[in-house]
C-alpha atoms as an extended CHARMM CRD file, in Angstrom:
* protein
*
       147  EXT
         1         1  UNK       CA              0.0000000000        0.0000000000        0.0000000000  PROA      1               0.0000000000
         2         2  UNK       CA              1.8940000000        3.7790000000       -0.9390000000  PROA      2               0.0000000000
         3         3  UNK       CA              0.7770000000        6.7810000000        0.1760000000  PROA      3               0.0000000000
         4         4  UNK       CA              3.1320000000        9.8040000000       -1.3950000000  PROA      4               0.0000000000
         5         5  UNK       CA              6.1190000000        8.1780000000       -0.6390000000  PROA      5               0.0000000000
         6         6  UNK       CA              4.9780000000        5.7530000000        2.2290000000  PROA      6               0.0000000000
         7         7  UNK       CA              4.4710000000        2.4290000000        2.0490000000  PROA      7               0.0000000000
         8         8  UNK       CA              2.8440000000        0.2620000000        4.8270000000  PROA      8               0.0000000000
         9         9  UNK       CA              3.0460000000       -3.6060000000        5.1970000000  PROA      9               0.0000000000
        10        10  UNK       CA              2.2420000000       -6.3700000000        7.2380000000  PROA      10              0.0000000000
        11        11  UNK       CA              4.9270000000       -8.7930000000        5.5780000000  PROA      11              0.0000000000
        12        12  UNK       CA              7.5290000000      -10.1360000000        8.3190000000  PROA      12              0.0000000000
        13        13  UNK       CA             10.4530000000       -8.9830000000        5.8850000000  PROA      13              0.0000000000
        14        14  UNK       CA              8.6420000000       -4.9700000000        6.1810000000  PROA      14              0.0000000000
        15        15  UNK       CA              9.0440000000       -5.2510000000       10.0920000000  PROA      15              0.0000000000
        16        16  UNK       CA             11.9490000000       -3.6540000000       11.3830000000  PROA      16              0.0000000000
        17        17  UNK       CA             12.3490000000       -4.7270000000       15.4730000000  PROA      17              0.0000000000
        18        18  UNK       CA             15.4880000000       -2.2750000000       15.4500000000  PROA      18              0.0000000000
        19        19  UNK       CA             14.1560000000        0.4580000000       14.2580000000  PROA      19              0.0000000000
        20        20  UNK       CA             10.7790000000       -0.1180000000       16.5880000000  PROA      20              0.0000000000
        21        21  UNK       CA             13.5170000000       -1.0060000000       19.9410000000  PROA      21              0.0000000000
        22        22  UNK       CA             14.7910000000        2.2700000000       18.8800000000  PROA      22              0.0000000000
        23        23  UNK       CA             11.4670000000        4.4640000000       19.7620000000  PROA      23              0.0000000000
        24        24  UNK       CA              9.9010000000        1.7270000000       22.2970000000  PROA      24              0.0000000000
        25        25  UNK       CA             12.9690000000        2.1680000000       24.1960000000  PROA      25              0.0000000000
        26        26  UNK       CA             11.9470000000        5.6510000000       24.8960000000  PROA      26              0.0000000000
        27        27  UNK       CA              8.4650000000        5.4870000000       24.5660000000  PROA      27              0.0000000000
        28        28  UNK       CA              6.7930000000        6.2460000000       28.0680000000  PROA      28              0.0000000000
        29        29  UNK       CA              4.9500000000        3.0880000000       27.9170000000  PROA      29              0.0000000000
        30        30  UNK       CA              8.0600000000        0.5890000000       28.0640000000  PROA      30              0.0000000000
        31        31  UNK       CA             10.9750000000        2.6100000000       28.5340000000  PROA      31              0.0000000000
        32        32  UNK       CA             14.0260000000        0.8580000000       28.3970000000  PROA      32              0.0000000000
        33        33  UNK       CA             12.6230000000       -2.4940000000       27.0190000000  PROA      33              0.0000000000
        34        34  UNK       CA             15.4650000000       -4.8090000000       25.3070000000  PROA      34              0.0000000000
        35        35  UNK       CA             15.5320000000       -5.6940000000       21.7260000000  PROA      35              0.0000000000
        36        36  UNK       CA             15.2410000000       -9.3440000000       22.6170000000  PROA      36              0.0000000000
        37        37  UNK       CA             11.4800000000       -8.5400000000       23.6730000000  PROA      37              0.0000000000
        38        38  UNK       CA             10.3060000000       -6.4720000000       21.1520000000  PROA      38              0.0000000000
        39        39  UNK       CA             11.3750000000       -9.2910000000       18.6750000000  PROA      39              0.0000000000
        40        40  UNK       CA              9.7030000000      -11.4870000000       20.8340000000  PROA      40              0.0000000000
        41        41  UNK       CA              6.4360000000       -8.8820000000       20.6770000000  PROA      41              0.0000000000
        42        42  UNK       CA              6.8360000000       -9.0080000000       17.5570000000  PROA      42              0.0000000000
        43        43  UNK       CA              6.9870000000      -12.7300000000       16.8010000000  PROA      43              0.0000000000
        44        44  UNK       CA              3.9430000000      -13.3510000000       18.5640000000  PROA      44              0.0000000000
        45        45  UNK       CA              1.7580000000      -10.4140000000       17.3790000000  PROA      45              0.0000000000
        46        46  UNK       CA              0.1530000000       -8.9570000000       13.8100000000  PROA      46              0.0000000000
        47        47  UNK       CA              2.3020000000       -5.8250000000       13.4690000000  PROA      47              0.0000000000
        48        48  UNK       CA              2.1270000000       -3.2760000000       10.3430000000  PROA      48              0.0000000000
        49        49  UNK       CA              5.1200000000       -1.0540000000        9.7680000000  PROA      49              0.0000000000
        50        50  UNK       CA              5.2990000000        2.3250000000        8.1620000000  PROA      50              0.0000000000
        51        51  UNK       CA              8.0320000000        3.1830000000        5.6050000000  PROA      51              0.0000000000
        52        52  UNK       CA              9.3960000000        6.2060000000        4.2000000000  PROA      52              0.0000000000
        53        53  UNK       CA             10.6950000000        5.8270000000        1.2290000000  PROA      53              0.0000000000
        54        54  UNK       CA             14.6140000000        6.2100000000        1.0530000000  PROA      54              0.0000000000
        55        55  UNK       CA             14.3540000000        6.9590000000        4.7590000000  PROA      55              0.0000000000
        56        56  UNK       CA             13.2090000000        2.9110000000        6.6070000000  PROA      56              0.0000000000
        57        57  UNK       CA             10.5720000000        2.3360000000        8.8700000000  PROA      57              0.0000000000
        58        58  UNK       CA              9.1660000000        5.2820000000       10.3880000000  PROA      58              0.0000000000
        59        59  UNK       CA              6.1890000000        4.4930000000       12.2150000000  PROA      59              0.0000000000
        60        60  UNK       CA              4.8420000000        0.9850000000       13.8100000000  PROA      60              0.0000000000
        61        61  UNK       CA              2.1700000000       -0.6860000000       15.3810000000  PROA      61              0.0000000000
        62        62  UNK       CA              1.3250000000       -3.8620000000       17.1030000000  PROA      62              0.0000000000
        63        63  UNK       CA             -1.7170000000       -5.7630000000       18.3570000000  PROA      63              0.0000000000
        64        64  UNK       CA             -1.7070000000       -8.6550000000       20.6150000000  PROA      64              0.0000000000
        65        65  UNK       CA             -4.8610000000      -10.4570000000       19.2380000000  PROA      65              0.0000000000
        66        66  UNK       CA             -6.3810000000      -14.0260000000       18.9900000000  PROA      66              0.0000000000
        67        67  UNK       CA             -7.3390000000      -13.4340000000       15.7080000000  PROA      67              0.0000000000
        68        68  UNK       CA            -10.9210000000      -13.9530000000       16.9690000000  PROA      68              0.0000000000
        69        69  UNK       CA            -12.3900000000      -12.7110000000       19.8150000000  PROA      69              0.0000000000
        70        70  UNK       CA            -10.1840000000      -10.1980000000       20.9810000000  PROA      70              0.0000000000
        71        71  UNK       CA             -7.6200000000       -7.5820000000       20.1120000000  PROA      71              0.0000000000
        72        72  UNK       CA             -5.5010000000       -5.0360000000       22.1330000000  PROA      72              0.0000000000
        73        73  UNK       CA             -3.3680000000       -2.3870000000       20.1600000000  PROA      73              0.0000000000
        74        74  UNK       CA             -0.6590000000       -1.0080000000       21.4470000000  PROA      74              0.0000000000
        75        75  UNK       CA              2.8650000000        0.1980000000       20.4270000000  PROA      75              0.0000000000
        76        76  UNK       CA              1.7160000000        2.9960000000       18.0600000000  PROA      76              0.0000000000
        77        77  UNK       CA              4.2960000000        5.4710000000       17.0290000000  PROA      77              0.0000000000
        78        78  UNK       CA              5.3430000000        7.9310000000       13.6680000000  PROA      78              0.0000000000
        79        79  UNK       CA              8.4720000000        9.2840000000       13.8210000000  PROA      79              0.0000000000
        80        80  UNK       CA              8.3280000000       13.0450000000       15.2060000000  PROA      80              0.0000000000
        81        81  UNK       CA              9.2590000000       13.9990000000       11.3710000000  PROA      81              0.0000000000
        82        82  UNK       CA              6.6130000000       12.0850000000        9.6620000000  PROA      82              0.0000000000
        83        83  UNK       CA              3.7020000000       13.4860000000       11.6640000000  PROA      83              0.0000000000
        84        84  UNK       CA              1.2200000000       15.9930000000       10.6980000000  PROA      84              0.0000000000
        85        85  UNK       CA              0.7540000000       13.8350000000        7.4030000000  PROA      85              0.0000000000
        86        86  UNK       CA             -2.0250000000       11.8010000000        8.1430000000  PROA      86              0.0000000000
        87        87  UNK       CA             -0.0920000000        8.9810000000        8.1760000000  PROA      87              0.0000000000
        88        88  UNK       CA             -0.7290000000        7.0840000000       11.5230000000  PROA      88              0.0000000000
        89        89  UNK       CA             -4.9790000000        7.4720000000       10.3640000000  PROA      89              0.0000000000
        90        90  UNK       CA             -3.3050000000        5.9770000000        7.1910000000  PROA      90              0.0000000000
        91        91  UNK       CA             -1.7980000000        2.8130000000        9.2400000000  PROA      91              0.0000000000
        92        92  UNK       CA             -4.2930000000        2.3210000000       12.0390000000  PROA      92              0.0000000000
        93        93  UNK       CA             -7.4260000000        2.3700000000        8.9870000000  PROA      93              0.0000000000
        94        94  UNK       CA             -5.2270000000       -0.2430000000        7.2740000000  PROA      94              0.0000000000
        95        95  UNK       CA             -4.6310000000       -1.9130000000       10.6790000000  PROA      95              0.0000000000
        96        96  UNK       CA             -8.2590000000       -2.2370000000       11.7270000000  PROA      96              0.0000000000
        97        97  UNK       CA             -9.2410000000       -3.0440000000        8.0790000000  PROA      97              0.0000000000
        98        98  UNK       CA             -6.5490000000       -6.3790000000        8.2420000000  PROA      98              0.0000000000
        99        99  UNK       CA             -8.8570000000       -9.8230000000        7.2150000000  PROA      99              0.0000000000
       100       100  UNK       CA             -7.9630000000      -11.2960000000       11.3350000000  PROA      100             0.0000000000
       101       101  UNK       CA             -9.4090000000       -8.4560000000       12.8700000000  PROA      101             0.0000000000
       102       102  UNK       CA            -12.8190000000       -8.3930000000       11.5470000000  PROA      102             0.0000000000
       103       103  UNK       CA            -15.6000000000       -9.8250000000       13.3450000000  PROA      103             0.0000000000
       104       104  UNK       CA            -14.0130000000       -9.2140000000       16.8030000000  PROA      104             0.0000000000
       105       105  UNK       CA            -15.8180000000       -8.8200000000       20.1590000000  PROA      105             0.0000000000
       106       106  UNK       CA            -13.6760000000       -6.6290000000       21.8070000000  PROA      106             0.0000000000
       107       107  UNK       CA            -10.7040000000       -4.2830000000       20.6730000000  PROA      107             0.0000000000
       108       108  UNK       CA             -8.8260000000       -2.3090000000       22.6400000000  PROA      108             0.0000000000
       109       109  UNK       CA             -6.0540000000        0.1900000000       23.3930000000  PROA      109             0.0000000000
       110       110  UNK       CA             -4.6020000000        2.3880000000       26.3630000000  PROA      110             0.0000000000
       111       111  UNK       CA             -3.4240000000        6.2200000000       25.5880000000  PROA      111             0.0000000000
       112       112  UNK       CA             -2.0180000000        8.9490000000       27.5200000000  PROA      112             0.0000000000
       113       113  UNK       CA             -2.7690000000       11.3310000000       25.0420000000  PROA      113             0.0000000000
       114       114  UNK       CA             -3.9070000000       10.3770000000       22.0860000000  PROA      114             0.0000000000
       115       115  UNK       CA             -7.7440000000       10.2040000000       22.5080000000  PROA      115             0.0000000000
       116       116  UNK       CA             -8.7210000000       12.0420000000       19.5590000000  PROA      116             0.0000000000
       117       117  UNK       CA             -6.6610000000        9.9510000000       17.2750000000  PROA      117             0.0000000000
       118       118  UNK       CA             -8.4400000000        6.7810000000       18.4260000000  PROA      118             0.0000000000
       119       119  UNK       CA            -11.9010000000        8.2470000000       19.1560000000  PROA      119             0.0000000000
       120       120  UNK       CA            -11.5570000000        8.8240000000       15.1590000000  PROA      120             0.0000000000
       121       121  UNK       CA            -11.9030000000        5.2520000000       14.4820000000  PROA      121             0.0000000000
       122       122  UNK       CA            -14.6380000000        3.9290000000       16.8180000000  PROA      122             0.0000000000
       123       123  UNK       CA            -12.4530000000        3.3490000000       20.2290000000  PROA      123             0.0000000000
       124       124  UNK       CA            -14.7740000000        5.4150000000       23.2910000000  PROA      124             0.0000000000
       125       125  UNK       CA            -13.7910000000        5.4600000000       27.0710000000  PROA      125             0.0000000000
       126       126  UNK       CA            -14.4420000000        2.2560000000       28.7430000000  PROA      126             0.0000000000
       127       127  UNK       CA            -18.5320000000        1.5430000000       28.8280000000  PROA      127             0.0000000000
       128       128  UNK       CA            -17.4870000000       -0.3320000000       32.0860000000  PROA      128             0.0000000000
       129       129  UNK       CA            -14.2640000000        0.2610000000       33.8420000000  PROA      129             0.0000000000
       130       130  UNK       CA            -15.1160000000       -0.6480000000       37.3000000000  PROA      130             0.0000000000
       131       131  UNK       CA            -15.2970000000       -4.4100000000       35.9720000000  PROA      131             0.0000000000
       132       132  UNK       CA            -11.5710000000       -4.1400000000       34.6710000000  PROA      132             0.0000000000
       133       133  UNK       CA             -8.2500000000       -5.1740000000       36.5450000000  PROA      133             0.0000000000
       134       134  UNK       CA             -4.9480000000       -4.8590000000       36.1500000000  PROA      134             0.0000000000
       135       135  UNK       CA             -1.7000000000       -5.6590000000       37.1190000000  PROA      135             0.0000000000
       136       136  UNK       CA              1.0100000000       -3.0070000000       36.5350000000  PROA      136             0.0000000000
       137       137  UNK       CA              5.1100000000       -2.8540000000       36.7140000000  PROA      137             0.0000000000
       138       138  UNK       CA              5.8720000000        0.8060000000       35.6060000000  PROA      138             0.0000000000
       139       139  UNK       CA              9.2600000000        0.8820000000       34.3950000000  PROA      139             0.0000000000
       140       140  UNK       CA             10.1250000000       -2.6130000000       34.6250000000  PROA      140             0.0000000000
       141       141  UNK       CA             12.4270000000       -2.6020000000       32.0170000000  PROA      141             0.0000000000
       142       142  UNK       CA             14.5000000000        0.2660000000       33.6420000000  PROA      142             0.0000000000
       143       143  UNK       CA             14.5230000000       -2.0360000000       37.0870000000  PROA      143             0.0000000000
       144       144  UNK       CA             15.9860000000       -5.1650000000       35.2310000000  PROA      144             0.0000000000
       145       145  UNK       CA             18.5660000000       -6.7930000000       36.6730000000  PROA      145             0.0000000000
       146       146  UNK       CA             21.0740000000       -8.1200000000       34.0030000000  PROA      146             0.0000000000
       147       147  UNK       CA             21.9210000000      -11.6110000000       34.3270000000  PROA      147             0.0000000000
């Protein structure tokens, strides 16, 4: 799929886990995760990257899905110089359009800040959050002990 001078794939050969360690690693949500599990996100996940062209992957996303039932999306980025193009509305409308993620009870997605983006393409607030639970390690990656 091209978009002036993007191109976005699904293809394990379009995926890039360097260039995606490169922004997760600094991204607020997993700060200072190793390579060794984003390829391992990766492996285990539909991703689509975002190229520019001459220029690699610039933007990425990820969601952890059974291919069924239910879908979480996460790891979203665009390179800061890519934005203001469109292009992440571009990737997630390709994204949510894929053949495995059709027919799906429940997608979903947690933001600090980019409500708008999502609301966009059908995600709201939780209908029900009181009934949700979590577990949460902020900066676990950061804490890691090396073996």
């Amino acid at each position: 799929m091209l978009h002036d001078g993007y191109r976005l794939g699904f293809a394990p050969e379009d995926i890039d886990a360097r260039a995606a360690h490169a922004f997760l690693t600094r991204a607020y949500w997993c700060e200072g995760i190793p390579l060794a599990l984003i390829e391992r996100a990766i492996a285990n996940s539909l991703c689509i990257a975002l190229h520019a062209e001459g220029r690699g992957q610039v933007g990425f996303a990820r969601v952890v899905t059974d291919r069924t039932t239910f879908a979480y999306l996460c790891d979203v980025y665009v390179l800061d110089a890519h934005r203001g193009r469109g292009l992440a509305t571009w990737m997630i409308e390709t994204l949510l359009a894929h053949a495995d993620l059709q027919g799906l009870r429940r997608f979903m997605l947690f933001t600090r800040d980019a409500h708008a983006l999502y609301e966009g393409h059908g995600f709201k607030p939780l209908a029900t959050p009181q009934r949700g639970m979590e577990i949460v390690r902020p900066a676990i990656y950061l804490n890691a002990v090396s073996p």
